[in-house]
N, C-alpha and C positions, 0 to 999 in steps of 0.2 A: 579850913579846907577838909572836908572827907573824902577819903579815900573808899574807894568800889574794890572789893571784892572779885579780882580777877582770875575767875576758878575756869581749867582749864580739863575739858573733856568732852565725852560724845554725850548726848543727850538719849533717854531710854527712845525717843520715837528715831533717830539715826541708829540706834544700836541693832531695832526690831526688823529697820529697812535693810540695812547690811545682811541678818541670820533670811530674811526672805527669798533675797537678789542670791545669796550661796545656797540655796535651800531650792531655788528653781537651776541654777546651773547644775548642782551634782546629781540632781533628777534627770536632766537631759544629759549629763555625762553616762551615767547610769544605766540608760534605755537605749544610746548611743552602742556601749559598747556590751549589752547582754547577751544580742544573740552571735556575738564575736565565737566563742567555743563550738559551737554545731558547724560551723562556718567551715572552723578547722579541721573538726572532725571531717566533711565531706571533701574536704580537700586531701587528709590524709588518707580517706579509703581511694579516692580515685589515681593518689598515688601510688598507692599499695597495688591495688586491681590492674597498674599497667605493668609492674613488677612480676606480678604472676601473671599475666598474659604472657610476657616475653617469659617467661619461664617452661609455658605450655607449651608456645612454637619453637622455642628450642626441645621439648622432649618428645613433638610430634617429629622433628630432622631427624633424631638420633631414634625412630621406631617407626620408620615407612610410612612417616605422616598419619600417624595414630596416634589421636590425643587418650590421653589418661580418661580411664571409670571417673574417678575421683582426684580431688587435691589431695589427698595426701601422700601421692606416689610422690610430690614433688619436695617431699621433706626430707625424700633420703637425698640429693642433692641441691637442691636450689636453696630451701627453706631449710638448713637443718636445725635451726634454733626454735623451729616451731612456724608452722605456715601462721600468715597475719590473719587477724579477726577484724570483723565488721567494728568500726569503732563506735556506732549506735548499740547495734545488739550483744557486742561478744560473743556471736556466733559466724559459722565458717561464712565467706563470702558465695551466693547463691553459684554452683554449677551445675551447666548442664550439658553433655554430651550431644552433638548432632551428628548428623549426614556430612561427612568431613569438614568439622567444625565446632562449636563452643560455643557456649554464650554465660558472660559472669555476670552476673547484677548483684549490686547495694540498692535496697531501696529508700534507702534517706533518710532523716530522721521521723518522719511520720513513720514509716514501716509499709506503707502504703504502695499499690503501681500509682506512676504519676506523678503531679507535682511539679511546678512550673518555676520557682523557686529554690536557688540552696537557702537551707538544707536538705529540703525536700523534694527534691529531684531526684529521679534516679539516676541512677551510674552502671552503664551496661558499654562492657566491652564483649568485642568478639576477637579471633582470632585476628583479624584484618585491623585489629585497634579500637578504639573509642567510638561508641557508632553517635549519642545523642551528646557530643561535644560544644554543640552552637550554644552562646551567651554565658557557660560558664563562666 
């Protein structure tokens, strides 16, 4: 009677099918969760931008309905640890002074007007709130 040789393991063509089948999944995990960061970025400035709006209508109450030249009036109270930055550029979020009223814009991660998609949509409040809020 002889005995066979019961050797137990994977064989190199299951070993090669396993690193493929993991090798397409952490690609799609991958491309899945990349543009996750910008996402949040545009989430944190539209957060931010409503922050300093209600900061703006509070210091037009307290000045005869006179919005501020600039942001930076609003660091001696509202912001005093520093008013927030654009989280794309690092620079001031865009203001601009009207005919009794404001208007702030982020323009996205492109840096672009426009843009139909976060992150690249813009983010434009005005005094009255959020004006291009539809499908965020």
């Amino acid at each position: 009677m002889t005995q066979r040789n019961n050797r137990r393991g994977f064989t190199l063509v299951e070993l090669m099918v396993v690193i493929v089948i993991l090798g397409i999944i952490g690609t799609m995990a991958f491309v899945f969760v990349l543009d996750k960061p910008d996402k949040a970025k545009w989430t944190k400035a539209q957060t931010e931008m409503g922050e300093i709006q209600k900061a703006l209508n509070t210091y037009a109450l307290e000045h005869d309905n006179e919005y501020p030249d600039s942001l930076e009036v609003l660091t001696e109270n509202a912001f005093k640890g520093g008013l927030p930055k654009d989280p794309f550029t690092k620079d001031d979020y865009q203001y601009e002074k009207g005919d009794g009223g404001f208007t702030l814009t982020c323009l996205g991660k492109d840096g672009a007007e426009g843009g139909a998609e976060v992150p690249d949509k813009d983010i434009i409040f005005t005094e009255s709130g959020i004006v291009n809020d539809e499908g965020s």
